[in-house]
DRENLUMNU-928946 format. One record per residue (C-alpha): residue number from 1; residue in one letter; x, y, z. Coordinates in steps of 0.1 Angstrom, whole numbers. Example, Ala and Ser with C-alpha at 12.3 -4.5 7.8 and 13.67 -1.06 7.14 Angstrom:
<sites>
@k=1	r=A	x=123	y=-45	z=78
@k=2	r=S	x=137	y=-11	z=71
</sites>
This chain:
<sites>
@k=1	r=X	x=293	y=-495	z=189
@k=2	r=X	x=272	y=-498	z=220
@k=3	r=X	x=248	y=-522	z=206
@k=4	r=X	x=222	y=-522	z=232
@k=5	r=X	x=226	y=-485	z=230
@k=6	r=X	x=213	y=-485	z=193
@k=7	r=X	x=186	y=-506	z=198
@k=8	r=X	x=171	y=-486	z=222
@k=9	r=X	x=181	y=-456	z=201
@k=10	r=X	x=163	y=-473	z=167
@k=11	r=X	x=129	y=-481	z=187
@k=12	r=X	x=129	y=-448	z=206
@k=13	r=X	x=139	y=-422	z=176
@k=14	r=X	x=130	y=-440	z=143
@k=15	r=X	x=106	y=-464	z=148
@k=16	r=X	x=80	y=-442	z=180
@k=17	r=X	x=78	y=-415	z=165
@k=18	r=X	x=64	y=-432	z=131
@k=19	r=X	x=32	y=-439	z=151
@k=20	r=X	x=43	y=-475	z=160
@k=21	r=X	x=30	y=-474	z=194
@k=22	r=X	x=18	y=-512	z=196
@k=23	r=X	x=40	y=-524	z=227
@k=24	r=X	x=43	y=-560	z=212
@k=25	r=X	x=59	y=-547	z=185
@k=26	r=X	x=79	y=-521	z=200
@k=27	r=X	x=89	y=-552	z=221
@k=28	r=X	x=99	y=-575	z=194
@k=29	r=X	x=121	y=-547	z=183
@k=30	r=X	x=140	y=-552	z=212
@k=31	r=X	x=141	y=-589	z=214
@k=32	r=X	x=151	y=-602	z=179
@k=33	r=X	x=191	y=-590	z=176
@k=34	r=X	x=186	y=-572	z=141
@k=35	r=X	x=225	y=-570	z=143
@k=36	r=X	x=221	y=-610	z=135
@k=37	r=X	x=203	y=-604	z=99
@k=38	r=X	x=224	y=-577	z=86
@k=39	r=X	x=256	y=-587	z=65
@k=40	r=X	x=294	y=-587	z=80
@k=41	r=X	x=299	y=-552	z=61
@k=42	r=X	x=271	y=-530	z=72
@k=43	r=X	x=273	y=-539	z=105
@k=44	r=X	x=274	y=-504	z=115
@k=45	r=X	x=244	y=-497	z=102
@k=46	r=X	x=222	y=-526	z=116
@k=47	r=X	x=201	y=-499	z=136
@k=48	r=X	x=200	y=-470	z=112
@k=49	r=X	x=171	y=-456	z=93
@k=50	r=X	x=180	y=-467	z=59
@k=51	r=X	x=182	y=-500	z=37
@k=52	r=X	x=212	y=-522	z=40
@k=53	r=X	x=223	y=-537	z=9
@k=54	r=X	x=218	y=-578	z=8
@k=55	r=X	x=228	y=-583	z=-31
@k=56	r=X	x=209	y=-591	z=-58
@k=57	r=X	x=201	y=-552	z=-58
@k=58	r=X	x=178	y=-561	z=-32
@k=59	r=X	x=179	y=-542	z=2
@k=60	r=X	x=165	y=-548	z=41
@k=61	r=X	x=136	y=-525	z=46
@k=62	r=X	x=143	y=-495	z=72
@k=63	r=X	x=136	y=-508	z=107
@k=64	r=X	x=103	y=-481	z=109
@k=65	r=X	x=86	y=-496	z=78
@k=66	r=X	x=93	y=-531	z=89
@k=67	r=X	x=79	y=-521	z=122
@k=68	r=X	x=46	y=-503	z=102
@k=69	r=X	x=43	y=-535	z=87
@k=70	r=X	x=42	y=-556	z=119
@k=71	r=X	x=19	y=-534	z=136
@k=72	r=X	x=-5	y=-530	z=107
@k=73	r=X	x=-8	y=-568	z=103
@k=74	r=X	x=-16	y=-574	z=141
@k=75	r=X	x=1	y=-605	z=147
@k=76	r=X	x=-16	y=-633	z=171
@k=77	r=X	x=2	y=-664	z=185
@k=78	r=X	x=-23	y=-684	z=166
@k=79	r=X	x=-16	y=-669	z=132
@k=80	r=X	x=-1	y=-690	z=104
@k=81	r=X	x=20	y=-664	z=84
@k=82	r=X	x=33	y=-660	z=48
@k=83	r=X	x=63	y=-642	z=42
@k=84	r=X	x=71	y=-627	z=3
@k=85	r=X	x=107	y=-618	z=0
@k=86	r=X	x=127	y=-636	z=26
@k=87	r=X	x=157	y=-615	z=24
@k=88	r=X	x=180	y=-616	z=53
@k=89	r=X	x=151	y=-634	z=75
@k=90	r=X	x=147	y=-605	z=99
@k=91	r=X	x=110	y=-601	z=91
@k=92	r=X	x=108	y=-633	z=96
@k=93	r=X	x=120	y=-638	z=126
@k=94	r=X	x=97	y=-613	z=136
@k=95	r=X	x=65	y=-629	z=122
@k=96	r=X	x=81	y=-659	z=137
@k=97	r=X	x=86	y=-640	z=171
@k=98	r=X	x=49	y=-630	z=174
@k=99	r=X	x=28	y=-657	z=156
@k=100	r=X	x=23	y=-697	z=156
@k=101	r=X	x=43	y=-705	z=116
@k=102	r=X	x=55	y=-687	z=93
@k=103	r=X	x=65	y=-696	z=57
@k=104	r=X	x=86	y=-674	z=39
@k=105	r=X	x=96	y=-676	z=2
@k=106	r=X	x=120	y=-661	z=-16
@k=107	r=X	x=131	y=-663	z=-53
@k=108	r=X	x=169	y=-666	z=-48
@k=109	r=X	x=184	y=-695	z=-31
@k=110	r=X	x=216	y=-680	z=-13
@k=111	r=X	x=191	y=-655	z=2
@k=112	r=X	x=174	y=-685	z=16
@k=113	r=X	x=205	y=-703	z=27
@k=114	r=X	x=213	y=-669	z=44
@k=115	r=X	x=186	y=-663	z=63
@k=116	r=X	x=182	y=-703	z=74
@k=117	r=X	x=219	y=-697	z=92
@k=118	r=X	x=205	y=-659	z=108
@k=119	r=X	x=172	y=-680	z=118
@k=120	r=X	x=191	y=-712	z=135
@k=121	r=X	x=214	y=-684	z=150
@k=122	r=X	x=184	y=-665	z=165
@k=123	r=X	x=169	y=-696	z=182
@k=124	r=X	x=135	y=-696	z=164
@k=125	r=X	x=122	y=-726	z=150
@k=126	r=X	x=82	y=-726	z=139
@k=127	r=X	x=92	y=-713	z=103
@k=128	r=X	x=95	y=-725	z=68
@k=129	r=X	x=120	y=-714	z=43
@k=130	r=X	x=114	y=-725	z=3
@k=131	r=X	x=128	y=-708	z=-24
@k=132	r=X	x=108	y=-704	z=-57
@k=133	r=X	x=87	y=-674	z=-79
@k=134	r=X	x=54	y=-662	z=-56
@k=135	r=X	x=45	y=-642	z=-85
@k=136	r=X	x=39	y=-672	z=-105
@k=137	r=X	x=47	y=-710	z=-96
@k=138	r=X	x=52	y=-714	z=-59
@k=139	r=X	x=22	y=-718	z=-36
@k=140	r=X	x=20	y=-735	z=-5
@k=141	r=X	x=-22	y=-741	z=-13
@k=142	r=X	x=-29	y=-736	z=21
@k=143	r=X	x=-47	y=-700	z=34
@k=144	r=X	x=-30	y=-678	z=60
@k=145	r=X	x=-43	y=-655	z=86
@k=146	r=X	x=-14	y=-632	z=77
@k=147	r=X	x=8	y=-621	z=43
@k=148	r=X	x=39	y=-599	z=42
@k=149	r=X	x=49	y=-590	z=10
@k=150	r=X	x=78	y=-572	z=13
@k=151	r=X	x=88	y=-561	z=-24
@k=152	r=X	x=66	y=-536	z=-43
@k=153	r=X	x=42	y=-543	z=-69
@k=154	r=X	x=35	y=-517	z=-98
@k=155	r=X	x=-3	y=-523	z=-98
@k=156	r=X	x=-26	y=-546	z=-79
@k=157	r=X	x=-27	y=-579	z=-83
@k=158	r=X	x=-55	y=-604	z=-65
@k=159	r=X	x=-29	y=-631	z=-61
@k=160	r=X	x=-18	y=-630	z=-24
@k=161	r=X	x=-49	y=-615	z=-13
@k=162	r=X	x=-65	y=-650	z=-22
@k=163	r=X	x=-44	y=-670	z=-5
@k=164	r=X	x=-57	y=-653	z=28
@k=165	r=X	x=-79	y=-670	z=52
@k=166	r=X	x=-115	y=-654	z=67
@k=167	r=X	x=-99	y=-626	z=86
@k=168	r=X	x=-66	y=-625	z=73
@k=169	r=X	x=-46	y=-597	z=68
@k=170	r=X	x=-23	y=-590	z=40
@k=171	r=X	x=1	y=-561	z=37
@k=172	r=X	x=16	y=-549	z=2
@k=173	r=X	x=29	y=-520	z=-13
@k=174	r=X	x=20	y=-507	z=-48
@k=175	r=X	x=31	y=-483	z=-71
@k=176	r=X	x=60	y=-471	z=-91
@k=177	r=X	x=91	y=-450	z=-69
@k=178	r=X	x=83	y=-422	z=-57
@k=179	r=X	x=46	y=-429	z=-57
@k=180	r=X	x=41	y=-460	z=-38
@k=181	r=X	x=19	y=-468	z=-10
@k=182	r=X	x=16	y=-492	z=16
@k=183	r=X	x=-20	y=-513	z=14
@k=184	r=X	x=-39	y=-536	z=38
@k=185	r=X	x=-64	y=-559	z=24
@k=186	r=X	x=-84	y=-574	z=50
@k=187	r=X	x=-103	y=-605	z=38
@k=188	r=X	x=-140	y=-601	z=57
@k=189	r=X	x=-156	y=-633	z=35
@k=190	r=X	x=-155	y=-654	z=7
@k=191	r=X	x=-150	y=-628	z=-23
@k=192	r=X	x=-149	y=-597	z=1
@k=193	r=X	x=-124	y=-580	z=12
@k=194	r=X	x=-114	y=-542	z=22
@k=195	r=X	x=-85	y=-522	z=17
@k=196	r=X	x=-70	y=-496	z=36
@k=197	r=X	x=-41	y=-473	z=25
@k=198	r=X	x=-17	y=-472	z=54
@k=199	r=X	x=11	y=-449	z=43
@k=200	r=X	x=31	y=-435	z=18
@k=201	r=X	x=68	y=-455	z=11
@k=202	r=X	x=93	y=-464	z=-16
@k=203	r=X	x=101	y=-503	z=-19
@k=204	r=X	x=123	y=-525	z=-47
@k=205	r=X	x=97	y=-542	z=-68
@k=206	r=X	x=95	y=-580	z=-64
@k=207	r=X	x=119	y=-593	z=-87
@k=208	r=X	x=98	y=-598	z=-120
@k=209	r=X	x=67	y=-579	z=-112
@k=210	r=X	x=52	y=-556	z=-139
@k=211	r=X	x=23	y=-542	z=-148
@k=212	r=X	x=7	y=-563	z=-170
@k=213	r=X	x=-28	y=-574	z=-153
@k=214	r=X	x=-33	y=-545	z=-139
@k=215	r=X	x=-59	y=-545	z=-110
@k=216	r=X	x=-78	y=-513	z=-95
@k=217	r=X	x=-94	y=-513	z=-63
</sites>
């Protein structure tokens, strides 16, 4: 495989033509080697539009919806990020890429051991990996200008969206396959936020989430 070849092929026929036209995300595309996050036996699909199994029966998003995601949030180099569902890092790396910190949490621990070896291996080094429930326990109890979540949640829940600073921006998808759809919640004050629907999608749920306190917005 000509990797360079189907990098340039994955930015220029997947991820373009989904309306990611923010050059410093097309960019990042080309800069973080994706190739480095995905595991030894789907190597041959490191570039292609679908999820590559990581185990766990969790997946790594499509590269378009990960790009989506980036470009949605609007990442600044002055941004402190959270990251919910580390998977293979590649997100990360990206946040990483394009913003000051990132912490990323992820509820299992060889996922996290993983993606600290893809990370070292890509050179970046203003992250933080933990491993523990997001849904529940872990919390940093700091406020971020930006939140990935990067599972699906059945119905909305205020959690993460509290956790953002003045400004911040937090992207989520909610809903049940097929009917999911990708949200961002912009906090504007204390106790005000909005929410824009983005896009229609289909994400694994966040290990654990259901749909008891259900939230409608």
């Amino acid at each position: 495989m000509n990797i360079e070849q189907a990098r340039f092929n994955m930015i220029e026929q997947q991820i373009r033509p989904w309306d990611v036209l923010d050059q410093t995300v097309l960019t990042t595309f080309g800069f973080i080697p994706r190739e480095t996050f995905v595991p030894d036996a789907w190597q041959k699909l490191a570039f292609a539009d679908v999820e590559i199994p990581l185990g766990h029966n969790e997946s790594m998003m499509p590269p378009k919806v990960e790009a989506r995601l980036l470009q949605a949030l609007n990442v600044t180099p002055d941004d402190n990020c959270l990251e919910i569902g580390t998977g293979s890092g590649f997100v990360t790396a990206c946040l990483a890429h394009l913003s000051k910190h990132v912490d990323s949490v992820d509820i299992h621990e060889d996922f996290t051991r993983q993606a600290e070896q893809n990370l070292l291996d890509s050179g970046l080094k203003n992250y933080s990996l933990h491993t523990g429930d997001a849904l529940r326990s872990w919390s940093s109890g700091q406020l971020y200008d930006v939140i990935a979540v990067t599972g699906a949640l059945p119905s909305y829940l205020p959690r993460f969206e509290e956790q953002l600073a003045i400004g911040g921006r937090l992207f989520i998808v909610i809903g049940t396959a097929p009917a999911q759809q990708a949200i961002l919640v912009t906090r504007q004050a204390d106790g005000e936020f909005t929410r824009k629907t983005l896009f229609e999608t289909g994400l694994k749920p966040l290990l654990g989430a259901t749909t008891e306190n259900r939230f409608i917005f």
